[in-house]
C-alpha positions in Angstrom: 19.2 30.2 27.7 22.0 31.0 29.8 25.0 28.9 30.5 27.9 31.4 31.8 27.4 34.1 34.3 29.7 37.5 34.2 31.6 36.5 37.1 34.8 36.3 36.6 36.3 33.7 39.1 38.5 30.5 39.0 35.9 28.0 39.1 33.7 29.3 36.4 31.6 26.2 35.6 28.5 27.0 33.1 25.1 27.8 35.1 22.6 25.0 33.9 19.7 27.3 34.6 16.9 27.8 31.7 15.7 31.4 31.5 12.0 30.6 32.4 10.9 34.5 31.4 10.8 34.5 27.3 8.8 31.1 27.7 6.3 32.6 29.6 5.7 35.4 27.3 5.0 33.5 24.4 2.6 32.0 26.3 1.1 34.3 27.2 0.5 36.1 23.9 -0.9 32.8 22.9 -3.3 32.8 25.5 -4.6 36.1 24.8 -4.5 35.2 20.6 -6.6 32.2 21.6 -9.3 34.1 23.6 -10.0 37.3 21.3 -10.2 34.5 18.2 -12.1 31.5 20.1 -16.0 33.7 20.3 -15.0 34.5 16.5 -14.5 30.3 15.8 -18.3 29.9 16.9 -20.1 31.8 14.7 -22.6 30.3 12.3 -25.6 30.8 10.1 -29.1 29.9 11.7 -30.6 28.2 9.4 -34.5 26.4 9.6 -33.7 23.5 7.3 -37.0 20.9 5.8 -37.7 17.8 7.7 -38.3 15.1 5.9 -38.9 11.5 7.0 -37.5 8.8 4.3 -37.4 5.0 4.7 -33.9 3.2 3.5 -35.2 1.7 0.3 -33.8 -2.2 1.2 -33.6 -4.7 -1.7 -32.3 -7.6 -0.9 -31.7 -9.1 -4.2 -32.7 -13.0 -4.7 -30.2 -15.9 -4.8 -30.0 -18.2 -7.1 -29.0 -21.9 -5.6 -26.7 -23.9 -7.4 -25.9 -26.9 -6.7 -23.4 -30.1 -7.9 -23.5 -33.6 -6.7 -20.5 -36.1 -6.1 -21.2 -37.5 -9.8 -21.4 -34.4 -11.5 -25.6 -33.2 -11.7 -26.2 -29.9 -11.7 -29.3 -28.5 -9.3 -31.5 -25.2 -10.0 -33.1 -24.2 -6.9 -33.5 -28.0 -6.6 -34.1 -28.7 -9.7 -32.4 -30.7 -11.8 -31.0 -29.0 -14.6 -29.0 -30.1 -18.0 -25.5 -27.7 -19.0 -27.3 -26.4 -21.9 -30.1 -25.0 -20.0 -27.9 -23.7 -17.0 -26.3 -21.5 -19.6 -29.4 -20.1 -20.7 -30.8 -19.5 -17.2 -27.7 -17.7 -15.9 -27.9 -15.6 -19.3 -31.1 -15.1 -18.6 -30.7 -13.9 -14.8 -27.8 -11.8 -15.3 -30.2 -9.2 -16.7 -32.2 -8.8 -14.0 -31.8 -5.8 -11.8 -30.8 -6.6 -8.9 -28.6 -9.0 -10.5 -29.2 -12.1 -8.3 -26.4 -14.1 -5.9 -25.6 -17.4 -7.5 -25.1 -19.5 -4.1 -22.9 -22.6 -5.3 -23.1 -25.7 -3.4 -20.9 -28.9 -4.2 -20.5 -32.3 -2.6 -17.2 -32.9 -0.7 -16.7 -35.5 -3.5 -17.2 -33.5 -6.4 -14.2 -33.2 -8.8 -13.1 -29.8 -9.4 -13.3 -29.7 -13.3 -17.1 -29.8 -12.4 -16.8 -27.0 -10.2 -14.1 -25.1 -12.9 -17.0 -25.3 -15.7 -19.9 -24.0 -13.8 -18.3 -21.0 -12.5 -17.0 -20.4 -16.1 -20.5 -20.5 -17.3 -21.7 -18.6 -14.6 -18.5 -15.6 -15.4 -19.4 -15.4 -19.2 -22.7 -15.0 -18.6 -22.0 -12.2 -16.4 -22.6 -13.5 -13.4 -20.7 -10.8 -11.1 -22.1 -12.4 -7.3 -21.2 -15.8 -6.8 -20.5 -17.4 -3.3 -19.7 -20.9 -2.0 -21.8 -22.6 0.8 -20.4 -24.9 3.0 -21.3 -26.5 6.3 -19.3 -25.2 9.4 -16.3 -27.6 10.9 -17.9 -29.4 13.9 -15.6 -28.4 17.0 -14.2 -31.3 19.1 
């Protein structure tokens, strides 16, 4: 890049000019790199490979509903169900494979605590899916 000239004069300003020429050369070799190496980038192995047709094996595992009322009474797939024997269901459908989704439903009432304990029972059983169900907000 050149910024002074040989002249030799009074008002010898610096010439703002880029020298265009060693741009152009490098381009130039690049072009010609890029076109004796682009035939040599699309080379590849014919190969006849097996056709197979396979179906997506879907297993949509059961669910398991689980419900609580206001006052505290557990529901098995509508069922009503004492503590005791929730425990021993959810023991017993832990080792099912597919391990079922426990879907818990609870009244808008419903304390907490009773919430707290079944999801306890449901983790030490080994439970791993649980989900909550609730009705969508109505829009005004």
């Amino acid at each position: 890049m050149a910024f002074g000239g040989f002249r030799q004069s009074s008002d010898s300003t610096p010439m703002a000019e880029i020298n265009m020429i060693p741009l152009i050369d490098v381009m130039l070799v690049l072009l010609v790199i890029f076109i004796i190496t682009a035939p040599l980038l699309t080379h590849a192995v014919k190969l006849d490979l097996p056709k197979a047709s396979s179906q997506p094996n879907l297993t949509k595992p059961e669910h398991i509903s689980l419900s609580i009322s206001a006052e505290g009474a557990l529901f098995w797939n509508g069922e009503r169900i004492e503590r005791a024997a929730l425990r021993e269901r959810l023991a017993q459908a832990s080792q099912r494979r597919p391990q079922p989704e426990v879907h818990l439903r609870a009244d808008q009432a419903t304390h907490y605590q009773s919430i707290a304990e079944v999801m306890a029972d449901a983790a030490s059983a080994g439970m791993s899916r649980i989900g909550f169900v609730s009705e969508p907000e109505e829009r005004r």
